[in-house]
C-alpha positions, 0 to 999 in steps of 0.5 A: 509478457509475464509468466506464471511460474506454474507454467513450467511445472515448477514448484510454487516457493513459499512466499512469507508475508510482512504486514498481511493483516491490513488495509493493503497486506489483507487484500494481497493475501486474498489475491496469493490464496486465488492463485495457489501460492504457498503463503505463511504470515508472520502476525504480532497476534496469534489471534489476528484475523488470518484465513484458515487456509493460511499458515502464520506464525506469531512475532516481531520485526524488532525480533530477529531470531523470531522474524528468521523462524518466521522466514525458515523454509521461505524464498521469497518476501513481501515486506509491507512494515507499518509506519512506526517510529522505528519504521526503518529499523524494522524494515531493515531487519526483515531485509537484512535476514532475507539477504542472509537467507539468500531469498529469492525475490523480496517484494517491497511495498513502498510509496510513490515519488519517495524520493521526493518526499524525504522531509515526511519521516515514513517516505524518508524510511522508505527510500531508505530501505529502497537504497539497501534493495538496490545497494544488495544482491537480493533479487528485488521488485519495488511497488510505488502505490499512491493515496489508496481509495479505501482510506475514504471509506473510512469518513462515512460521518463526515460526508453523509452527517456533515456534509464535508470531504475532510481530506486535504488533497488540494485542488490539483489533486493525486492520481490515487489508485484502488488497494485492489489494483495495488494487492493484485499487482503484489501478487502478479509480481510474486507469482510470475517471472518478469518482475526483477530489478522492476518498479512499478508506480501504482496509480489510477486512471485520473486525478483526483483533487479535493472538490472533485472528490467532493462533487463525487462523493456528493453525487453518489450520496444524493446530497450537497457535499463540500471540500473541506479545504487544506488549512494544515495547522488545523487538519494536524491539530484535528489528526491529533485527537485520533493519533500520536503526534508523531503520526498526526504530524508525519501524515500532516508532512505527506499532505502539505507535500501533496499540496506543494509538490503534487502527486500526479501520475508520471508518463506510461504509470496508468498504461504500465499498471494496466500491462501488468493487471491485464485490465485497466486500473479501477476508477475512483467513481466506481470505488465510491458507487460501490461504497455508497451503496454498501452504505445503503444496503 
């Protein structure tokens, strides 16, 4: 059972978020301003796009002394750093300034099965900074999410212009989860008590392979859509015309690792999740029924 901190009458801790502009940290945002929580955001943009209500403050992770202005007067950390090149080095700093300010709590947005991953360059720094979670006397909860739903929102042209589901997620298939299940999970675990010491595996409700995805998505549309299938050279060689080659290959690592290794859910994730949102976690047909009609509308 968790508890809200307010329960208590307690006071609500600042929380600063690292990476609350994005896909994810965005949608975690929304899910702390529902709650009431006292948020700040550290932002490399002082014209990112960041609700009215919320403070931020402009930086750096390679920064230090702006990530500790960022942090002064904060408790708690949720640490979502992209993946870079120097991915690690940046999640590290921001960890390291939260252990010299004796946090509270640090949040951190991991991936799942890290650790059987470490030949893909950005699980690899990941578990790394998992490792110095662990290794420190910082109070730690660490959230393993799977493939999100919404990275196909982004293949409009290619399901409904050629007819093809590009990603090459294999015919087993990943259990992938909604990023609002994911964002809601974030926020639980920073606005209860409960959480520390905690992992949690963040998956949907059913695996989702290749073909399935495509008779899915080829359903919802009203028309033939196929699966592209997982030739790898060519998926990288494709990803290298809309990203640097380090991210086309890193992201190339982490699907060829699908593919070899796979990336099902693990006993009790799907029931864990469900414990901690208070409802079951959303499906991928669903999340494909609302796109699909947004498309139309």
């Amino acid at each position: 059972m968790f508890f809200l901190l307010s329960a208590c009458g307690a006071r609500a801790l600042k929380i600063l978020i690292i990476g609350g502009t994005g896909l994810v940290g965005s949608a975690v945002v929304q899910e702390l301003i529902r709650r009431n929580a006292d948020v700040r955001l550290l932002v490399r943009d002082a014209k990112a796009a960041v609700p009215s209500a919320v403070e931020f403050i402009v930086g750096d992770l390679l920064d230090p002394p702006a990530v500790d202005r960022a942090m002064a007067g904060a408790e708690k950390l949720y640490l979502l750093n992209a993946v870079t090149p120097d991915e690690l080095t940046q999640g590290l700093i921001a960890f390291d300034l939260a252990k010299r300010r004796k946090f509270v709590q640090v949040v951190y947005h991991s991936v799942f099965r890290v650790q059987d991953f470490l030949d893909v360059p950005h699980f690899a720094s990941k578990f790394a900074i998992e490792c110095a979670l662990r290794h420190f006397d910082v109070p730690w909860t660490i959230l393993r999410p799977n493939y999100f739903f919404q990275n196909d929102a982004a293949l409009r042209d290619s399901l409904t212009v050629a007819g093809i589901y590009p990603q090459p997620l294999g015919d087993t298939g990943i259990s992938a989860v909604d990023v609002r299940d994911i964002a809601e999970a974030a926020a639980i675990t920073l606005t209860t008590d409960g959480h520390d010491g905690k992992t949690y595996n963040l998956n949907g409700p059913a695996l989702i392979s290749g073909p399935k995805a495509a008779a899915i998505w080829g359903a919802m549309l009203g028309r033939t859509v196929r699966y592209g299938g997982h030739d790898m050279d060519a998926f990288e060689t494709a990803m290298r015309n809309h990203a640097p080659a380090w991210s086309a290959f890193d992201i190339r690592m982490m699907y060829q690792g699908y593919l070899e290794r796979g990336f099902a859910a693990e006993a009790n994730d799907v029931e864990t999740l469900t414990a901690l949102l208070g409802h079951a976690p959303r499906t991928y047909e669903a999340f494909v029924r609302e796109t699909t009609h947004s498309w139309k509308t």
